[in-house]
N, C-alpha and C positions, 0 to 999 in steps of 0.2 A: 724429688720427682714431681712434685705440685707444681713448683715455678714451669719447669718444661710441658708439664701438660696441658696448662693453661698460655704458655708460649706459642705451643703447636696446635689449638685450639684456636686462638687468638689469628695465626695465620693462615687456617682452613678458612677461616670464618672470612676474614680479610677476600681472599681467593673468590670465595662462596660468591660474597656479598657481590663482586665483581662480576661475576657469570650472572647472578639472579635479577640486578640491576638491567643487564644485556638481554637478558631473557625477557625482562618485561616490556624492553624497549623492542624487542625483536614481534612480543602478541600484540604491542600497540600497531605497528606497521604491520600486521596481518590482519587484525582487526580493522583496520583501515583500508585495508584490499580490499578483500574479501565479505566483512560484515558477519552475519549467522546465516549466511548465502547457503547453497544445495555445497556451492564448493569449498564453502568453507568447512563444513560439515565433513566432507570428500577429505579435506586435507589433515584438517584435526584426526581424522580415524584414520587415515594412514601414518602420520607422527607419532601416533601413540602405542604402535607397535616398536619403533626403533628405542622410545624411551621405556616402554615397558621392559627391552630389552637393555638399554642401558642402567635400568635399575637392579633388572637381573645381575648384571654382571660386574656395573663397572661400580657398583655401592651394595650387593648384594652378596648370591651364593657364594658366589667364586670369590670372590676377597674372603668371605666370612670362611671357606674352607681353605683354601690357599695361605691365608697369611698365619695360622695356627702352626702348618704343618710348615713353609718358610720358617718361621721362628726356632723351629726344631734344629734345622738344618743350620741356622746361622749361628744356635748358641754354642756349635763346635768350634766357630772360630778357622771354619775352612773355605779360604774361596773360590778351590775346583770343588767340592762337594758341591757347594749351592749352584754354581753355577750349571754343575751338570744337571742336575735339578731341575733346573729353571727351563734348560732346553729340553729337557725330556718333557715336562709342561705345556711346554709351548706348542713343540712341535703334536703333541697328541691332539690337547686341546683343540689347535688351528686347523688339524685335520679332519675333526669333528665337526667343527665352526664352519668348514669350506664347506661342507658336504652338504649341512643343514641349509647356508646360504643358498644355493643353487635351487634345492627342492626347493625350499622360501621363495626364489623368484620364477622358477618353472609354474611352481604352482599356487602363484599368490589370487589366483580366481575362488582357490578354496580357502585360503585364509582369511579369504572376503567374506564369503559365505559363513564361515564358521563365526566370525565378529562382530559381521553386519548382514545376522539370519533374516533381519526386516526388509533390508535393499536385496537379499539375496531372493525372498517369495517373490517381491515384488516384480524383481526381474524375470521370473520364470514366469509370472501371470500378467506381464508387458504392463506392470503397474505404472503410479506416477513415478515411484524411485529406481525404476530399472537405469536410470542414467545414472543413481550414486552408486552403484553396483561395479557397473563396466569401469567407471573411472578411478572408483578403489582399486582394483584389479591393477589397472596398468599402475597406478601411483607406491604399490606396494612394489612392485616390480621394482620401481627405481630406491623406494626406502630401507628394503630389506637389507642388502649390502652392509649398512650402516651395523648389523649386526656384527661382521667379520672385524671390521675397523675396531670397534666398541672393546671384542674382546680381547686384541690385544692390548689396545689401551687399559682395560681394568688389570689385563695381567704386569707389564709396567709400571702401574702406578700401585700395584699393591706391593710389589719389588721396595720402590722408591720411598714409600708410606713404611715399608719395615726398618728402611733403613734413616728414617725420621726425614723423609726429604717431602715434605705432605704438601708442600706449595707447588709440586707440577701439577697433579693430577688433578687437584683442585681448581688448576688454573685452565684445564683442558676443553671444560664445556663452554668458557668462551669462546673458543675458535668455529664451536658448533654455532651457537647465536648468532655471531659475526658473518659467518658462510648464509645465513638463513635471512639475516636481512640485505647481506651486499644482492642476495639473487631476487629478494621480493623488491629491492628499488629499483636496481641496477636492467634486473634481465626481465622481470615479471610483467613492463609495458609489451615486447616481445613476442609473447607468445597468449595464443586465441583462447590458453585454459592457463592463467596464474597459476593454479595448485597444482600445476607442471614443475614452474622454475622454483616453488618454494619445496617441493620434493626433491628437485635434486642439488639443492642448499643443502637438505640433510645429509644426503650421499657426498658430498663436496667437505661440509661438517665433519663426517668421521673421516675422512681422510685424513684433512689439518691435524686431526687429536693424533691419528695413529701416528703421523711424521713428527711431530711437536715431540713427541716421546723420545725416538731414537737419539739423540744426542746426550742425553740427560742419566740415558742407560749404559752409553756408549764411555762416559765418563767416570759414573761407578765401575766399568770393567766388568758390565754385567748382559753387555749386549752378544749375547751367543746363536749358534746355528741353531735352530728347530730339532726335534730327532723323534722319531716314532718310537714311544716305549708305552704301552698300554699295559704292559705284564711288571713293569719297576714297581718296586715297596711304595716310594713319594706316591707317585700317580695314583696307584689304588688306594692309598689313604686320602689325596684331594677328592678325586671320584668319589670315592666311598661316602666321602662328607658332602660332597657338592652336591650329588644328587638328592637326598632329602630335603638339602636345602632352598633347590632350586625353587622349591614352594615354599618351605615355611617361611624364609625372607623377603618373600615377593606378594605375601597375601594381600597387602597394603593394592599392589597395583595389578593383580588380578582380579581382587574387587572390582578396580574402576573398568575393568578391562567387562566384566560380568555387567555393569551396568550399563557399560558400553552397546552389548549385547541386547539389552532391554529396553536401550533408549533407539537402537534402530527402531524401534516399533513406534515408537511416539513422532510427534509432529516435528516437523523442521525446526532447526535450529536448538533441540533439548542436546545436543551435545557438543554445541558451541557453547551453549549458556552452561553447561556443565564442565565445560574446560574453560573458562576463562577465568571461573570460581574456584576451579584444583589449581590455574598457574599461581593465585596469592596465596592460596595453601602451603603450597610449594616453597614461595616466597620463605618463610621463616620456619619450615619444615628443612626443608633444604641447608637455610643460613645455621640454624643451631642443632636443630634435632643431627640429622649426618653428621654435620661436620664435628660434634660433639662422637658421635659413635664413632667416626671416623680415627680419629684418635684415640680413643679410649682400646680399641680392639686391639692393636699390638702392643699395648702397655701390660694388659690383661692376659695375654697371650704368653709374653715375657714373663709373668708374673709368676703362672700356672704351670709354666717349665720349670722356672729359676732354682737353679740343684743347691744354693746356700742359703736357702731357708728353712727354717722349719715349719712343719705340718701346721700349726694352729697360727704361727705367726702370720706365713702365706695366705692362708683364710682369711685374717684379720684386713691382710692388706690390698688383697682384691677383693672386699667386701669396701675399703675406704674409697678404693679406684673407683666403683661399681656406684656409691653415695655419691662421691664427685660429680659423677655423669648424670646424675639422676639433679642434683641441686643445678647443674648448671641448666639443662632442659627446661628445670620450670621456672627458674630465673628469669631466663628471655623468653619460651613459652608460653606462661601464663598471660601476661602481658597484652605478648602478640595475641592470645588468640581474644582477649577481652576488648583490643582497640579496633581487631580487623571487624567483629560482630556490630561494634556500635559505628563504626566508619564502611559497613560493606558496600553499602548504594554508592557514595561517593569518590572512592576509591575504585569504583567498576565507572563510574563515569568520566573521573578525571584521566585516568589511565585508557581506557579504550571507545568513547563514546565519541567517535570520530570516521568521518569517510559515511560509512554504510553503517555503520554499529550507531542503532539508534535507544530514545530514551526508553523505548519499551525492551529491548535488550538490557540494557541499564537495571531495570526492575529486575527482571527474570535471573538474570547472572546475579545480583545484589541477594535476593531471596535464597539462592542454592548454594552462597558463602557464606551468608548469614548460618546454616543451618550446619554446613562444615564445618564452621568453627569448633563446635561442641566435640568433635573426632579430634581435633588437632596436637592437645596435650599425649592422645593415645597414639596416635601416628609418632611423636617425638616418642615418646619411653618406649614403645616399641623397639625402637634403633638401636638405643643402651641395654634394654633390659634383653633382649635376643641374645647378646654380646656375653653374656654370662654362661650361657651354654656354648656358643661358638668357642671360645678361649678355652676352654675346655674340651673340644670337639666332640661335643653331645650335639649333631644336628636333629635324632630323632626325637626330641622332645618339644621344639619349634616347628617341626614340620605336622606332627601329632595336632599340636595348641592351632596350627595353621589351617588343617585339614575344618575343625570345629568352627573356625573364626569366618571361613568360605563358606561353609553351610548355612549359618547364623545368617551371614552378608544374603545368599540368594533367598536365603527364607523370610528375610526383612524388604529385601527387593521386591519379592511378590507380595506378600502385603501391601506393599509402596503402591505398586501400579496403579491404584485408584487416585493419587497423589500426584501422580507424572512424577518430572525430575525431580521435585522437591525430594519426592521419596525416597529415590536412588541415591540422592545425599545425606538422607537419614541415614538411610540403609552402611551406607558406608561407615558414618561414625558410631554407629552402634556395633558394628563385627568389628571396629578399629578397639574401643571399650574392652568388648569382647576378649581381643588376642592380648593387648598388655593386660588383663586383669590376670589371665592365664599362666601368661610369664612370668607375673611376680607370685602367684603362688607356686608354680615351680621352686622357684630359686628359693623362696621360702621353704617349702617340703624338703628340699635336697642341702639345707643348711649353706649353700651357696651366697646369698645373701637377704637381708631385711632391712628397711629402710631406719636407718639410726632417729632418736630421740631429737636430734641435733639439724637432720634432716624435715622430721614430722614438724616442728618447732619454727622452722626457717620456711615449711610451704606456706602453714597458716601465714606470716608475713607476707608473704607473698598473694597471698588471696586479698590480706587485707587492703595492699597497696594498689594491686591489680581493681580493685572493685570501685577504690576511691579516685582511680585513674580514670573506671572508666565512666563513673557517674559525670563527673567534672568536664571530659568531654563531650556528654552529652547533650549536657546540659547550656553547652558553649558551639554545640554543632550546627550550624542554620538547618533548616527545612530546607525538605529534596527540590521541593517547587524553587526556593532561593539558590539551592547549588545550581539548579540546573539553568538560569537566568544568569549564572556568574560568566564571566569570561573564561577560556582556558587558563589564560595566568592568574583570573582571580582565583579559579576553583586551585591552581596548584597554591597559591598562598594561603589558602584560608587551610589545605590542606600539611601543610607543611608546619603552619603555627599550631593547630592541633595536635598535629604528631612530636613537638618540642614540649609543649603545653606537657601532653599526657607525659612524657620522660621524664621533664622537672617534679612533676608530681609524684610520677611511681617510684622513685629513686629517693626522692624527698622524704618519702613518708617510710621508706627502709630503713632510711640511716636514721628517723627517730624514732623509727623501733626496733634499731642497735644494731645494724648490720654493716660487717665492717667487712675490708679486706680479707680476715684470717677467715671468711666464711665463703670466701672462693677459692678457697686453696684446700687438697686433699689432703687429706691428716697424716 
């Protein structure tokens, strides 16, 4: 089972790597547009609604409840059961999904308000930001859709994911990146408000993902009609679980969503500069963290049904599954998040300090990833250690730890405010601290799991390599005043040999402190 998990780990990741590379090239050419402009601002908060929703759904509740109860259904070994299944799902689900779409776009003037409560006063007392107000409004309009797309996409791909086929769905958010820069190059000269044509990139976006799908399902013999069943056994047990989970899996990006919220009040530009510091987050959040939970959830899932084990052996070995996931996270985690903190200014320069995104952007974005980083190890174990109740279909005890980790986040927020964004990016990696510390005492209390000797043993390495990585980089980094006199291709070299540098080093100094092969592979 190791070889395959790290197979299908290895090809999320692949997949990942592919969309997250696209995505950055996709904020380079928006930051390039746009800048920390009123509209870029405008368009960032209208984005972050369909991704908040794609985290929802297509890396969140709904997989984390749906593929549990899936696994039930397939270890019959019946392929009209599932399938009927699937369309009962679907068809309830989409009828859910169409419904909310509508109200979403009827009424996206209130979703304004409710997200962007600073552009919303403003508007009502003809402030300076009554124009980020109206134009969220219409831009939600065209982004919300993306929701209906998204979820049959997640539903598809967690189909395809059970059935170890983990390379489409993986491969889906590129067709969203691709859609979002053909329309910021191609149509965005075009029209007199840019964060028009880069909004309806999005909506263009979840199209591709949702058609990209049908083929792929159509060939497992898994592509079926829809059918209204709100009253079936399956349905009420997704439901059942989806809905508590709808929060506990999503606290990560209802945070950002809350700060969101806080940062309408503050000065132009605090929530450009605070997204372009969550997209590197993202970056190797995304690459290993997901794509590590990503497969780890149906293996666990499998594991927690599997009728020819025994009770104590079963524990044992989704207790090894559950270590796996956890070593591979701070593997490539740690790492990332010690080279992104010592590399933040110049990684926000080389990547987006271009068009209108200027050197004083640079700083401000650099300071609010700088400060991220500290979240990032928690944002990853977050993903895995959730996964130990999901497999189990315990969503009340994640949505519980969730509830706590929200609270923490708004009540660190306002403390923040004297701080501006800096804060709001404290704020976040402290409620992030917050919910995986919660998790793993869970699992701990519930004899679920504990991190093995073997695991404790292999982090300290990993701190040590990580710290030696990133002193040596630092120590070899020119001054911000020198990056910023480099050329773009100088700054991409001087960037690139760094990032080799730091590799040779932190991998170097593993394997002489005996880290081999057999310590990537589940026991």
């Amino acid at each position: 089972m190791s070889n395959k998990l790290l197979k299908s780990g290895m090809v999320v990741s692949s997949m990942t790597l592919l969309s997250r590379i696209l995505g950055l090239i996709r904020d380079i050419v928006v930051a390039n547009l746009l800048g920390t402009s009123v509209a870029a601002d405008v368009f960032l908060f209208a984005n972050r609604i369909p991704n908040f929703l794609r985290r929802l759904f297509a890396e969140g509740a709904f997989s984390k409840a749906f593929v549990p109860v899936l696994a039930e259904y397939n270890a019959d070994d019946d392929i009209n059961k599932t399938r009927e299944f699937i369309a009962k799902v679907s068809g309830t689900l989409g009828g859910l999904v169409t419904i909310v779409t509508l109200v979403g776009v009827i009424a996206s003037p209130i979703v304004a308000a409710l997200f962007g409560t600073g552009w919303f006063i403003d508007w009502l007392q003809d402030g300076a930001d009554a124009e980020k107000f109206t134009q969220a409004s219409l831009l939600l309009k065209i982004t919300f859709p993306y929701l209906w797309f998204i979820t049959f996409v997640a539903l598809s791909g967690a189909v395809l994911n059970t059935l170890g086929k983990f390379g489409v769905m993986a491969f889906s958010p590129v067709l969203l990146n691709v859609a979002i820069i053909a329309m910021a190059i191609g149509a965005a000269p075009y029209f007199d408000n840019p964060d028009i044509a880069l909004a309806l990139g999005v909506f263009l976006g979840g199209l591709l993902q949702f058609l990209f799908q049908i083929p792929y399902l159509k060939k497992e013999g898994l592509l079926v009609k829809p059918k209204w069943a709100w009253h079936d056994e399956g349905v009420k047990k997704v439901r059942t679980l989806m809905i508590p989970a709808l929060f506990g899996v999503s606290v990560t990006q209802i945070n950002l969503l809350l700060n969101q919220v806080i940062a309408s009040f503050l000065i132009t530009g605090s929530i450009s500069w605070l997204y372009y510091a969550d997209r590197l987050i993202e970056f190797p959040l995304g690459l290993f963290g997901i794509a590590i939970s990503t497969v780890v959830l149906p293996s666990l899932s499998r594991i927690a049904k599997q009728k020819d084990l025994e009770g104590e052996h079963r524990v044992q070995v989704f207790a090894n599954t559950m270590d796996w996931g956890v070593r591979m996270v701070l593997l490539l985690g740690i790492p990332a998040m010690i080279g992104i903190a010592v590399l933040a200014e110049p990684l926000v320069m080389t990547l987006f300090m271009h068009g209108k995104f200027q050197l004083v952007d640079v700083i401000a974005s650099g300071k609010a990833l700088f400060v991220m980083c500290f979240g990032l190890i928690s944002y990853m174990l977050i993903s895995v250690l959730a996964n130990g109740f999901y497999a189990h279909q315990n969503t009340k005890t994640p949505v519980k730890i969730g509830v706590i980790a929200a609270i923490s986040n708004i009540c660190f927020g306002v403390l923040a405010i004297p701080f501006g964004y800096i804060g709001l990016a404290m704020a976040s990696a402290l409620s992030a601290l917050v919910n995986a510390s919660l998790l793993y005492r869970g699992l701990v209390k519930n004899n679920t799991y504990k991190i093995s000797v073997k695991t404790a043993l292999f982090t300290l390495k990993l701190l040590i390599a990580g710290c030696l990585m990133g002193a040596m980089v630092s120590y070899f980094s020119p001054e911000l005043i020198q990056w910023a006199s480099l050329s773009i291709w100088g700054k991409i070299h001087w960037l690139l040999w760094l990032i080799v540098m730091a590799a040779v080093i932190y991998f170097g100094v593993l394997f002489l402190l005996g880290i081999r092969q057999k310590d990537l592979k589940a026991d």
